[in-house]
N, CA, C and O atoms as a CHARMM CRD file, in Angstrom:
* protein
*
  204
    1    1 UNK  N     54.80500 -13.85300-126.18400 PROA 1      0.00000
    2    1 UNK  CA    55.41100 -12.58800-126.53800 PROA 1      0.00000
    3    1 UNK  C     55.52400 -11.73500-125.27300 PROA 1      0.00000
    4    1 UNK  O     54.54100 -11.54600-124.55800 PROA 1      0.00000
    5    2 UNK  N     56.62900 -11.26500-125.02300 PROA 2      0.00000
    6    2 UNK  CA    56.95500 -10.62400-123.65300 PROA 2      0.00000
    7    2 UNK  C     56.59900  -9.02200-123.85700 PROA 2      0.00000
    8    2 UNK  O     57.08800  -8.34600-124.76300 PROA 2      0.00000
    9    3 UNK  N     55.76200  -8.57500-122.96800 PROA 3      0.00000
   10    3 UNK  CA    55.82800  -7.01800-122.98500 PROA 3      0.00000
   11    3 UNK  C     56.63800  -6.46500-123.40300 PROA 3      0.00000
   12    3 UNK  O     56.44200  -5.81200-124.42800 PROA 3      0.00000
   13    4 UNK  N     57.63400  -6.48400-122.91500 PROA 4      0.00000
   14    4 UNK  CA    58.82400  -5.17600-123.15800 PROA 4      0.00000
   15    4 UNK  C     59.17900  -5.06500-124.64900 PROA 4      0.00000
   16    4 UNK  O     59.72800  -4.05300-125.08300 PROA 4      0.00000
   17    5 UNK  N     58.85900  -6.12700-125.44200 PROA 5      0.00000
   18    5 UNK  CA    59.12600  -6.30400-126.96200 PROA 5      0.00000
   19    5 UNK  C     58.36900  -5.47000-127.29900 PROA 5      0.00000
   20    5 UNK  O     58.95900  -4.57900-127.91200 PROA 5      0.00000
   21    6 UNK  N     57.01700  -5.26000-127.17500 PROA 6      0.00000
   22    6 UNK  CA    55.92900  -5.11200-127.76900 PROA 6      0.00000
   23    6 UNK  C     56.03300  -3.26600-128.35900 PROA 6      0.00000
   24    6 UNK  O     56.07400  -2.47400-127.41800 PROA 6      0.00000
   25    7 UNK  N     56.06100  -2.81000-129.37900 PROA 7      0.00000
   26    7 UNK  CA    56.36200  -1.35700-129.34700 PROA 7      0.00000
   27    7 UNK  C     54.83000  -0.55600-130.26000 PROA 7      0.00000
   28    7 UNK  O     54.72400  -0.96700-131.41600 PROA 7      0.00000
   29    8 UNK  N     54.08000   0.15600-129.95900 PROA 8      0.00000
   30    8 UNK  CA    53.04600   0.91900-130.38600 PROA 8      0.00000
   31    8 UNK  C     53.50100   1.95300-131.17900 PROA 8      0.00000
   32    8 UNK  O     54.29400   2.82800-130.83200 PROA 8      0.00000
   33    9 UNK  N     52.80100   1.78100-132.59900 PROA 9      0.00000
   34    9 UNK  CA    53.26200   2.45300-133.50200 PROA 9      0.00000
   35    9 UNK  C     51.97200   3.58500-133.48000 PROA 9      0.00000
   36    9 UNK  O     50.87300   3.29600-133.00700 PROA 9      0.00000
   37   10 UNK  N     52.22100   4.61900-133.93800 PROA 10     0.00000
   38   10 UNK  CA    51.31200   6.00100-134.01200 PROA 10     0.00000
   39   10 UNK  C     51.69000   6.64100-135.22700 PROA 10     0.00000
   40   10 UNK  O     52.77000   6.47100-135.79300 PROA 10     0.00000
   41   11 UNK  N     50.62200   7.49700-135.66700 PROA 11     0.00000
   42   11 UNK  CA    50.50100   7.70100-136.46000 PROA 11     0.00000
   43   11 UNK  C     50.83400   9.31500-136.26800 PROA 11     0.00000
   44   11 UNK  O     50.41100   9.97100-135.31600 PROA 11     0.00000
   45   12 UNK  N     51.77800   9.91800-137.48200 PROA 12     0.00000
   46   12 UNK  CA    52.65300  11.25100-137.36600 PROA 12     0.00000
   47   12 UNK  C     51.57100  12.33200-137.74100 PROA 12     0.00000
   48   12 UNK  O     51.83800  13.45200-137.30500 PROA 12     0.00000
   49   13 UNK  N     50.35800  12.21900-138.49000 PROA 13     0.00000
   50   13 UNK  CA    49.67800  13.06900-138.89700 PROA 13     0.00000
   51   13 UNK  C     48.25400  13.32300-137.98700 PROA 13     0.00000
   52   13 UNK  O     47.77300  14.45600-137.96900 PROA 13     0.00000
   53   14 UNK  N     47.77400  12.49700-137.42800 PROA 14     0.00000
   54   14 UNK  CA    46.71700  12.37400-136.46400 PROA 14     0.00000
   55   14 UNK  C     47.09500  11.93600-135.15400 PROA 14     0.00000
   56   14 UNK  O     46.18300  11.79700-134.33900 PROA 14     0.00000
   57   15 UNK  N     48.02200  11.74400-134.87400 PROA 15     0.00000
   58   15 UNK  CA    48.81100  10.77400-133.41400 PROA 15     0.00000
   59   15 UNK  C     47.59100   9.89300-132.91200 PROA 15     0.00000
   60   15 UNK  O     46.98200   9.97800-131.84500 PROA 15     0.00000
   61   16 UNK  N     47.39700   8.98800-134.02100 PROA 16     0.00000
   62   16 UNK  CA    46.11700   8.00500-133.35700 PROA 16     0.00000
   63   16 UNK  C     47.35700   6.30300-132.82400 PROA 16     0.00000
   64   16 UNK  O     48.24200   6.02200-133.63200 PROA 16     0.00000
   65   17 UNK  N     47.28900   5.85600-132.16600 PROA 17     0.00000
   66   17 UNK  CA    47.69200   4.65200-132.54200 PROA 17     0.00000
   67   17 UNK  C     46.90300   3.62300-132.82900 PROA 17     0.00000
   68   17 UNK  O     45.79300   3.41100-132.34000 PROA 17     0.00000
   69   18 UNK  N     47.82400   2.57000-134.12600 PROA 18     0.00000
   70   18 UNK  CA    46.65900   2.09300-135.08300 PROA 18     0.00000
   71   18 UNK  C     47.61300   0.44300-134.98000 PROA 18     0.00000
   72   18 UNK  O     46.97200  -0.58300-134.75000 PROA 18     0.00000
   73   19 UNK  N     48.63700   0.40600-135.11300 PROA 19     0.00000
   74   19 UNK  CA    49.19800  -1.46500-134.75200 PROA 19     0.00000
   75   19 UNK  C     50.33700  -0.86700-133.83600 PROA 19     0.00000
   76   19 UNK  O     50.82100   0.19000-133.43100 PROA 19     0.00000
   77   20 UNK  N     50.46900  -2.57300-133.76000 PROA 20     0.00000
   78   20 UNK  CA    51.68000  -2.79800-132.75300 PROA 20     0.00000
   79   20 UNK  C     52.12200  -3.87400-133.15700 PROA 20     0.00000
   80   20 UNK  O     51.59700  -4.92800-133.51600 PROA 20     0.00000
   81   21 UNK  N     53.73200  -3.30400-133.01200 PROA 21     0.00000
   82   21 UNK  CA    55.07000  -4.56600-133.56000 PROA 21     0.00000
   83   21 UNK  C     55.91700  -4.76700-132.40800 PROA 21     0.00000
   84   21 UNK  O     55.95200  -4.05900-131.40100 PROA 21     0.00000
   85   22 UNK  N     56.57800  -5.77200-132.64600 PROA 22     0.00000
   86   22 UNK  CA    57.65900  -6.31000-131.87800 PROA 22     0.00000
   87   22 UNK  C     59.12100  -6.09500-132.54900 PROA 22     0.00000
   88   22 UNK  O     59.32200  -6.12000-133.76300 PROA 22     0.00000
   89   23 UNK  N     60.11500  -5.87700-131.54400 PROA 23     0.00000
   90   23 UNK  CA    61.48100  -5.32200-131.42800 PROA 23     0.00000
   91   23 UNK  C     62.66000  -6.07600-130.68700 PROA 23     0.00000
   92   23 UNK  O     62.26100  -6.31900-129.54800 PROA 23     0.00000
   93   24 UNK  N     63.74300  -6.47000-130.84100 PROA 24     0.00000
   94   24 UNK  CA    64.42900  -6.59500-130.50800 PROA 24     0.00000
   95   24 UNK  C     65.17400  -5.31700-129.45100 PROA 24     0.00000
   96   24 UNK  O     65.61900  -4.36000-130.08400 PROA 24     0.00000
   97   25 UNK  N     65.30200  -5.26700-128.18600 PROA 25     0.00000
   98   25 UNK  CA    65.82000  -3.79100-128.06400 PROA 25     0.00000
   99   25 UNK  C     67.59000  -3.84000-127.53700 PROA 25     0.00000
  100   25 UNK  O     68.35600  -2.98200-127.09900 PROA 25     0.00000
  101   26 UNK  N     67.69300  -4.98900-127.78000 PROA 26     0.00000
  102   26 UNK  CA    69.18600  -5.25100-127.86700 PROA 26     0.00000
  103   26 UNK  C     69.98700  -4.93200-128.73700 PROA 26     0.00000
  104   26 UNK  O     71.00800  -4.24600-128.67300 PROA 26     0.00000
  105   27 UNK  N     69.35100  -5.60600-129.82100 PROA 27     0.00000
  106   27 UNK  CA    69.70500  -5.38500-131.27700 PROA 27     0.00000
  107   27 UNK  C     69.38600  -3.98400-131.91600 PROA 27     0.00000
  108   27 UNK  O     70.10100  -3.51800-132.80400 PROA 27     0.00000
  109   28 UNK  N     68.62400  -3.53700-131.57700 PROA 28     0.00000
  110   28 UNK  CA    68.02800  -2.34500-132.60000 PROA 28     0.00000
  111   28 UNK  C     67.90500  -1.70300-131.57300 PROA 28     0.00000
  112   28 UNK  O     67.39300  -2.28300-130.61500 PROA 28     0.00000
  113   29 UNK  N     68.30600  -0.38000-131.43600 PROA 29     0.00000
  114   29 UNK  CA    68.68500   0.88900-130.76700 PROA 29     0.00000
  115   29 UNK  C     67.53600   1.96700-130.95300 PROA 29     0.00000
  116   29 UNK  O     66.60200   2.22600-130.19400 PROA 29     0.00000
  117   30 UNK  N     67.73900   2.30400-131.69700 PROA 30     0.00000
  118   30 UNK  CA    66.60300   3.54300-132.54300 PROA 30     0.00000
  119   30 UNK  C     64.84400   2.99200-132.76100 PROA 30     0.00000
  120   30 UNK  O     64.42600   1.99500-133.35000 PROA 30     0.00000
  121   31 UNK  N     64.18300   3.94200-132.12700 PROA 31     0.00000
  122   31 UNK  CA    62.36800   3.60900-132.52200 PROA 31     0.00000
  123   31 UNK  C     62.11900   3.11000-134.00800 PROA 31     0.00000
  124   31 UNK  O     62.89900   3.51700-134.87000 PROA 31     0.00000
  125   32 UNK  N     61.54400   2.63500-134.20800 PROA 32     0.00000
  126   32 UNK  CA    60.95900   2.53600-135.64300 PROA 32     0.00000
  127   32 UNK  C     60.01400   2.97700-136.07800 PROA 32     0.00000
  128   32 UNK  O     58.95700   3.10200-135.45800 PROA 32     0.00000
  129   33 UNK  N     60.21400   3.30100-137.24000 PROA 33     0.00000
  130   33 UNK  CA    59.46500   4.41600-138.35600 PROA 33     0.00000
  131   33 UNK  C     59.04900   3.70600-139.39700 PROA 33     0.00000
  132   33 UNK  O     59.89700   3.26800-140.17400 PROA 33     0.00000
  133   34 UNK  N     57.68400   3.45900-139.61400 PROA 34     0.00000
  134   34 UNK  CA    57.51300   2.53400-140.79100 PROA 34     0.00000
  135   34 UNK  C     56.00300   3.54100-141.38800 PROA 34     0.00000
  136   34 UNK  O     55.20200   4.25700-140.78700 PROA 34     0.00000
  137   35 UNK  N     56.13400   3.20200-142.61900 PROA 35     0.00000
  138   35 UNK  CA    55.21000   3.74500-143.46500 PROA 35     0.00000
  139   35 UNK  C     53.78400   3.03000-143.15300 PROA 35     0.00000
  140   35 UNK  O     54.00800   3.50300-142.03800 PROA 35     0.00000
  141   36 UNK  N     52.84400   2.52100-143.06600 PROA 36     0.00000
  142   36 UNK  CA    51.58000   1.79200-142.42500 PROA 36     0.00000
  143   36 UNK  C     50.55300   2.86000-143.33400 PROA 36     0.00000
  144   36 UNK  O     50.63400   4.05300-143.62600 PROA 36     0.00000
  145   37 UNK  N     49.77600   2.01800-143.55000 PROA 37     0.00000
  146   37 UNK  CA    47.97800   2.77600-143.65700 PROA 37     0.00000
  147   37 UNK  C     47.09900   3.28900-142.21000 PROA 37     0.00000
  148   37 UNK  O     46.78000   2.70500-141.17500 PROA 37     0.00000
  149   38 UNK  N     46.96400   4.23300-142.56300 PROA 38     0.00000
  150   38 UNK  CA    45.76500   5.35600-141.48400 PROA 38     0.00000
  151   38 UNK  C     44.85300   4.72700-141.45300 PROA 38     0.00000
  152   38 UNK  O     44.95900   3.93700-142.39100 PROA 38     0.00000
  153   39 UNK  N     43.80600   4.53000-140.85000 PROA 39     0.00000
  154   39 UNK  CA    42.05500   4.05900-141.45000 PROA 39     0.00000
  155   39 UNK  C     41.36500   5.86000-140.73100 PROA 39     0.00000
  156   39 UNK  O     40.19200   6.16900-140.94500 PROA 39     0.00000
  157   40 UNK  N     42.24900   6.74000-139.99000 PROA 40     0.00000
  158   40 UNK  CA    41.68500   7.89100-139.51100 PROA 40     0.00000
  159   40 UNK  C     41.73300   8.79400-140.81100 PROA 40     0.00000
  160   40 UNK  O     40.78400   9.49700-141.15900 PROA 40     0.00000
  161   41 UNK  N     43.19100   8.68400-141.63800 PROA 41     0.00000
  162   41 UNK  CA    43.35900   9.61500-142.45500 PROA 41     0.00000
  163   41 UNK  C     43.09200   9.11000-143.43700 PROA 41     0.00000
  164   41 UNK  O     42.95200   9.90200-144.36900 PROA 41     0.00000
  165   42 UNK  N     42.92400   7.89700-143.70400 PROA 42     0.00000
  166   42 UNK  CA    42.42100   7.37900-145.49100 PROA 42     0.00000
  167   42 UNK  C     43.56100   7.02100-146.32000 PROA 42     0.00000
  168   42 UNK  O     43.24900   6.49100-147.38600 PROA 42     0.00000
  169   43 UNK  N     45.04600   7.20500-146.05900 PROA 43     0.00000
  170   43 UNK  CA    46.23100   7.26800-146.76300 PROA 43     0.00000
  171   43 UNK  C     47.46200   6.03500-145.78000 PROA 43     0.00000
  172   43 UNK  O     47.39100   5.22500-144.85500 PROA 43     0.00000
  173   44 UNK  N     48.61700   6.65600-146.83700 PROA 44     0.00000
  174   44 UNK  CA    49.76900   5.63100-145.74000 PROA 44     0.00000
  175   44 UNK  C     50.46800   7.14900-145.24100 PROA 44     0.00000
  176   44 UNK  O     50.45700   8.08400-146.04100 PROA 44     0.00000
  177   45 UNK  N     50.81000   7.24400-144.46200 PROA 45     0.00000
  178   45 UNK  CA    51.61800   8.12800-143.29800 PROA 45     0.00000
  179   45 UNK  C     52.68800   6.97600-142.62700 PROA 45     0.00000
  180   45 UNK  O     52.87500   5.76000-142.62300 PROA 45     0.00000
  181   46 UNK  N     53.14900   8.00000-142.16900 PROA 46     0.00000
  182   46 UNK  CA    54.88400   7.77800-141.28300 PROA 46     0.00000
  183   46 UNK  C     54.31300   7.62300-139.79100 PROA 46     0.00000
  184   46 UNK  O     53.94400   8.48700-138.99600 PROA 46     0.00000
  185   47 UNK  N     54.37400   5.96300-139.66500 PROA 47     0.00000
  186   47 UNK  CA    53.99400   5.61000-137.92500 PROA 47     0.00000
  187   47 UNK  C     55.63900   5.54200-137.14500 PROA 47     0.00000
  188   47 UNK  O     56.64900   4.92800-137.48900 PROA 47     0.00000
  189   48 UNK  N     55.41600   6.31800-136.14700 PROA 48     0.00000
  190   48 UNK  CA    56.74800   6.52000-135.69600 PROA 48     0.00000
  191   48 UNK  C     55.89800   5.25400-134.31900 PROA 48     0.00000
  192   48 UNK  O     54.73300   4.85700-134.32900 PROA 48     0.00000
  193   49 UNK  N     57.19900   4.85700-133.11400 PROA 49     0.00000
  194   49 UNK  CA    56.73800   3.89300-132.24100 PROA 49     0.00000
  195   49 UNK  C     56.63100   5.05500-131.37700 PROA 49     0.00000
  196   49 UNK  O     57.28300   6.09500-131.46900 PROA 49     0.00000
  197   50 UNK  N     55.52300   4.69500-130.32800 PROA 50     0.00000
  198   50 UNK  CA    55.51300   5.44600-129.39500 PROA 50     0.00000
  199   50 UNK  C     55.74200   5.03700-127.89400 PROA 50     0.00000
  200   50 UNK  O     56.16700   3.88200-127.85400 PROA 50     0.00000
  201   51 UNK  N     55.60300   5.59600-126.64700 PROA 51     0.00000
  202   51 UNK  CA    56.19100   5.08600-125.49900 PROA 51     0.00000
  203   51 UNK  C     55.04000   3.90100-124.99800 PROA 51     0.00000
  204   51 UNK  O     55.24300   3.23400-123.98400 PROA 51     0.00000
């Protein structure tokens, strides 16, 4: 798996980061926003990717 794929997802309510996914960045333009479980906040929140 090549670095540059690799994108860190964070969390919108605590800005913890909690996983990390892989991306096409050819194909897919825009960060991704995926719904994920907190283990900081106890709930699912909106993990936006971060830099």
């Amino acid at each position: 798996m090549s670095q540059e794929n690799i994108a860190k997802l964070r969390c919108d309510v605590c800005k913890r980061v909690n996983y990390q996914s892989t991306r096409n960045k050819k194909k897919i333009k825009e960060k991704l926003q995926l719904k994920k479980y907190c283990s900081k906040c106890k709930k699912h929140t909106l993990h936006k990717e971060a830099k």
